[in-house]
Legacy VTK file of the C-alpha trace (Angstrom):
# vtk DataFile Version 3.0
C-alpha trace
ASCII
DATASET POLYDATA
POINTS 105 float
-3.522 1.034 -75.883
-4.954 4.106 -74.327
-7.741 1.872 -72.738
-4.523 0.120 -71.043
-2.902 3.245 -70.185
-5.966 4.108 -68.302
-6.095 1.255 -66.340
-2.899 0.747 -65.168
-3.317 4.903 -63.712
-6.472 3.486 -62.678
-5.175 0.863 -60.669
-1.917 3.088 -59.606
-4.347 5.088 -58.400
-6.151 2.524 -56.234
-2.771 1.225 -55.086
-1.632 4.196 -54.246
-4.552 4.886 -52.413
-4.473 1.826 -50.503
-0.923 2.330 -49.183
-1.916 5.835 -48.192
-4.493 3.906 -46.120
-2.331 1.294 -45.025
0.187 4.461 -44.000
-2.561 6.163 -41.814
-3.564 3.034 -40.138
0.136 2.046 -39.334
0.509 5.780 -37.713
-2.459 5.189 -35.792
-1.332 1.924 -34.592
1.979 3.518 -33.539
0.069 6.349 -31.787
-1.549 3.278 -30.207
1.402 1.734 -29.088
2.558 4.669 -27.731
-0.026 5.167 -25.638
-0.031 1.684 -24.524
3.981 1.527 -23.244
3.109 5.067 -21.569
0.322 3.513 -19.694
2.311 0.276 -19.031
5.657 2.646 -17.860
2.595 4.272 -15.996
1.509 1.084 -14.230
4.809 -0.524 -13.916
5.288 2.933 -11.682
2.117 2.426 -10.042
3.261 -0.864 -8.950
6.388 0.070 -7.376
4.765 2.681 -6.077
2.340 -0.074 -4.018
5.028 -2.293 -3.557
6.759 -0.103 -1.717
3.710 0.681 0.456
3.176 -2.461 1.166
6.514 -3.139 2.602
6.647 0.192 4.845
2.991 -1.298 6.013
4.546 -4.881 6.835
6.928 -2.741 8.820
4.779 -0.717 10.396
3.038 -3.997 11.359
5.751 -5.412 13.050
6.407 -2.372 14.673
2.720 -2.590 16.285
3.318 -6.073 17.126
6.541 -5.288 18.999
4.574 -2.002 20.821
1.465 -4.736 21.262
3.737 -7.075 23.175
5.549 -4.342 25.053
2.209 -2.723 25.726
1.025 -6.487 27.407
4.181 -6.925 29.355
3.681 -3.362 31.022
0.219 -4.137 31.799
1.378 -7.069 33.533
3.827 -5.790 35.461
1.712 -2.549 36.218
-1.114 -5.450 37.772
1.615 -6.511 39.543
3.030 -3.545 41.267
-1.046 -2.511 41.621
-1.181 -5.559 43.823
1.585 -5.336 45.964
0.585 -1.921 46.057
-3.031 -2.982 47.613
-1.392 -5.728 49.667
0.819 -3.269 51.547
-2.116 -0.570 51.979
-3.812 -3.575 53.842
-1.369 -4.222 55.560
-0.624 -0.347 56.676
-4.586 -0.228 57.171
-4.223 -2.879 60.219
-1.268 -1.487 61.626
-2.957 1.672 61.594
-6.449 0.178 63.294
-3.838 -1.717 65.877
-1.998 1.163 66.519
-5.488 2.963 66.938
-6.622 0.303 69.617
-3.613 0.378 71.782
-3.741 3.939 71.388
-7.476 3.369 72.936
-6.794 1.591 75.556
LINES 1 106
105 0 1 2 3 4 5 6 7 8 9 10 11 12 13 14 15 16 17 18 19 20 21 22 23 24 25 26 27 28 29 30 31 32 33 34 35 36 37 38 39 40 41 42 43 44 45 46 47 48 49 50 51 52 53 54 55 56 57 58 59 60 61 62 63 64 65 66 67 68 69 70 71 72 73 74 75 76 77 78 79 80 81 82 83 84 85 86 87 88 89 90 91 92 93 94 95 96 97 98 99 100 101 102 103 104
């Protein structure tokens, strides 16, 4: 009976043992876990974060689109008024070389 007595503490024991085991591993799992969703939270942040970034960029894209277009029709219009500008020099530079003949003669 003793014998018995000895091997049911025995195997207490072991049991015991293993669900101390089992305990640690499950607190290790949930340090685990914890870790994880903070890194995920962390992430899920991160990604927002970007997200965000990327639609003040696509702004910021349009914006230099608008500016690129503005920028073209300026430069078109500045070609123009250059042009005129040249066409009525010319056009002062022979008056001036008539005036300068009859003032010859």
């Amino acid at each position: 009976m003793e014998d018995i007595l000895r091997q049911l503490l025995a195997g207490q024991k072991q049991i015991t043992e293993r669900f101390d085991l089992i305990d640690q591993q499950l607190d290790t799992l949930t340090e685990g876990q914890a870790s994880i969703n903070d890194r995920l939270d962390n992430l899920q942040d991160d990604l927002l974060s970007l997200s965000s970034d990327v639609s003040n960029l696509k702004g910021d894209v349009l914006a230099i689109r608008k500016d690129t277009t503005t920028l073209k029709k300026d430069a078109s219009a500045i070609k123009k008024d250059l042009r005129y500008a040249w066409e009525d020099i010319q056009k002062l530079d022979k008056r001036v070389h008539i005036h300068e003949n009859l003032i010859a003669k």
